[in-house]
C-alpha positions as CSV (number, residue, x, y, z in Angstrom):
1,X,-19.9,-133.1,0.9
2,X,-20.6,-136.6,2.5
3,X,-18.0,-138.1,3.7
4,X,-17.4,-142.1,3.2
5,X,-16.4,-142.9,6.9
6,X,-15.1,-146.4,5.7
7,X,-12.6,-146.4,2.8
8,X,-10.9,-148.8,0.9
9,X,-7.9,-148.1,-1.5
10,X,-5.7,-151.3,-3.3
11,X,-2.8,-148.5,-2.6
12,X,-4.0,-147.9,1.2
13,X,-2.9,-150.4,3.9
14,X,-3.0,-153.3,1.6
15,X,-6.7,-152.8,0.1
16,X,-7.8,-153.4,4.2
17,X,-10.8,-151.4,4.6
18,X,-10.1,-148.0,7.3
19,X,-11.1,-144.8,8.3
20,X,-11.6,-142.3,6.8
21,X,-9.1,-139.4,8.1
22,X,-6.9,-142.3,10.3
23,X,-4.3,-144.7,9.5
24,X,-6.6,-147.4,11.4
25,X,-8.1,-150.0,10.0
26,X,-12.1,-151.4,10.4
27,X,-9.8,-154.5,12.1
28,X,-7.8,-152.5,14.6
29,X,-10.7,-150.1,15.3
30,X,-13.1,-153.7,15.9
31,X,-9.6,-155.4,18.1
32,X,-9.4,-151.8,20.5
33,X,-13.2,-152.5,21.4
34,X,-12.5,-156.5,21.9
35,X,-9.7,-155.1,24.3
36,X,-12.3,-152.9,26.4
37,X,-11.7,-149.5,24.8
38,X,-15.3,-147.7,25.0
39,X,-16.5,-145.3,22.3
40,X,-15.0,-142.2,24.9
41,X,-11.7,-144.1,25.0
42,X,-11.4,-144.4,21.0
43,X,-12.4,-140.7,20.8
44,X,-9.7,-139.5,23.5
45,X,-7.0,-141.6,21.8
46,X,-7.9,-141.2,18.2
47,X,-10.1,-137.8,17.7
48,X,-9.8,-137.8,14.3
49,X,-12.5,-140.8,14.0
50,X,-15.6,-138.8,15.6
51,X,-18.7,-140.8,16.7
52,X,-20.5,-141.4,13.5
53,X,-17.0,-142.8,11.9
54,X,-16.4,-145.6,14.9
55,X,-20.4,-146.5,14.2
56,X,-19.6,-146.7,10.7
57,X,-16.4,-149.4,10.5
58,X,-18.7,-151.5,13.0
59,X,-21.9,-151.7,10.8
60,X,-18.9,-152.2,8.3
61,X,-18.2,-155.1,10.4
62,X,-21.9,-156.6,10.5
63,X,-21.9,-156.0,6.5
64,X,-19.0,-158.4,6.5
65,X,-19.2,-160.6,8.9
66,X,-17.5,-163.4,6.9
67,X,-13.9,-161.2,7.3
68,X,-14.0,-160.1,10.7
69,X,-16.3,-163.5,12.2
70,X,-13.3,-164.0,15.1
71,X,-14.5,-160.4,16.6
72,X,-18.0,-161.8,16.8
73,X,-19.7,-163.5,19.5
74,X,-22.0,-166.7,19.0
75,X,-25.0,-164.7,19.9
76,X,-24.3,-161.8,16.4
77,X,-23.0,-159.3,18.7
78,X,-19.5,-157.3,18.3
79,X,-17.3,-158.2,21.3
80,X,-16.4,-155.6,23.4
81,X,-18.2,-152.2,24.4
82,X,-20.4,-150.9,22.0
83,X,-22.0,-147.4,22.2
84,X,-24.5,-146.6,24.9
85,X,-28.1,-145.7,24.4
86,X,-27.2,-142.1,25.0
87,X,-24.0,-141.9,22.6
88,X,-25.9,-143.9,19.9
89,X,-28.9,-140.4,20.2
90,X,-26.9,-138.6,18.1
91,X,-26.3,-141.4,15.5
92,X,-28.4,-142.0,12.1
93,X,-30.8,-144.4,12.2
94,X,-29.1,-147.4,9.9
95,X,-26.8,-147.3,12.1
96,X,-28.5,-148.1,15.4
97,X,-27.6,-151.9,14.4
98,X,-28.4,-153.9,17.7
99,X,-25.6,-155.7,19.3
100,X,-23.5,-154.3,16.7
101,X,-23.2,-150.3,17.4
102,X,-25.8,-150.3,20.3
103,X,-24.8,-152.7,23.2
104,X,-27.4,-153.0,25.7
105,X,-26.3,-153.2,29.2
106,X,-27.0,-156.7,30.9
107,X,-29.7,-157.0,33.0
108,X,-29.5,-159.1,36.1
């Protein structure tokens, strides 16, 4: 079985698009990263989301862009911590979005 890590239900939390397993929506998941929390920190908190599921509600994100544009920067690039090259190893490839799910670390 393949699971649909985002999900969207006229029934569930208003039609708003969340995760699969969680009461959280694509917005709250995209508002915890804005506020700092780190792929580790989302998984401590909320374990029921795994890796792939976080990846999935941001590519979500980038796929429509036109609903969450506030939790963009100028640059294209989700605010907040996205996952680091090592976490994003064990992710599929479409969803090694740049900026997105992969945030390079600032070189100085």
């Amino acid at each position: 079985m393949t699971i649909k890590w985002v999900k969207t239900d006229p029934l569930v939390l208003n039609g708003e698009p969340f995760c699969y397993g969680s009461r959280l929506t694509v917005r709250q998941v995209l508002e915890l990263r804005r506020a700092g929390y780190t792929v580790t920190d989302l998984l401590k908190d909320y374990p029921e989301l795994r890796q792939v599921g976080i990846a999935e509600a941001y590519a979500y994100a980038a796929a429509h862009r036109d609903h969450y544009a506030d939790l963009f920067a100028a640059d294209g690039s989700l605010h907040g911590p996205g996952f680091t090259e090592a976490e994003a190893s064990a992710l599929p490839p479409h969803l090694l979005v740049p900026g997105v799910v992969v945030k390079v670390a600032a070189t100085a």
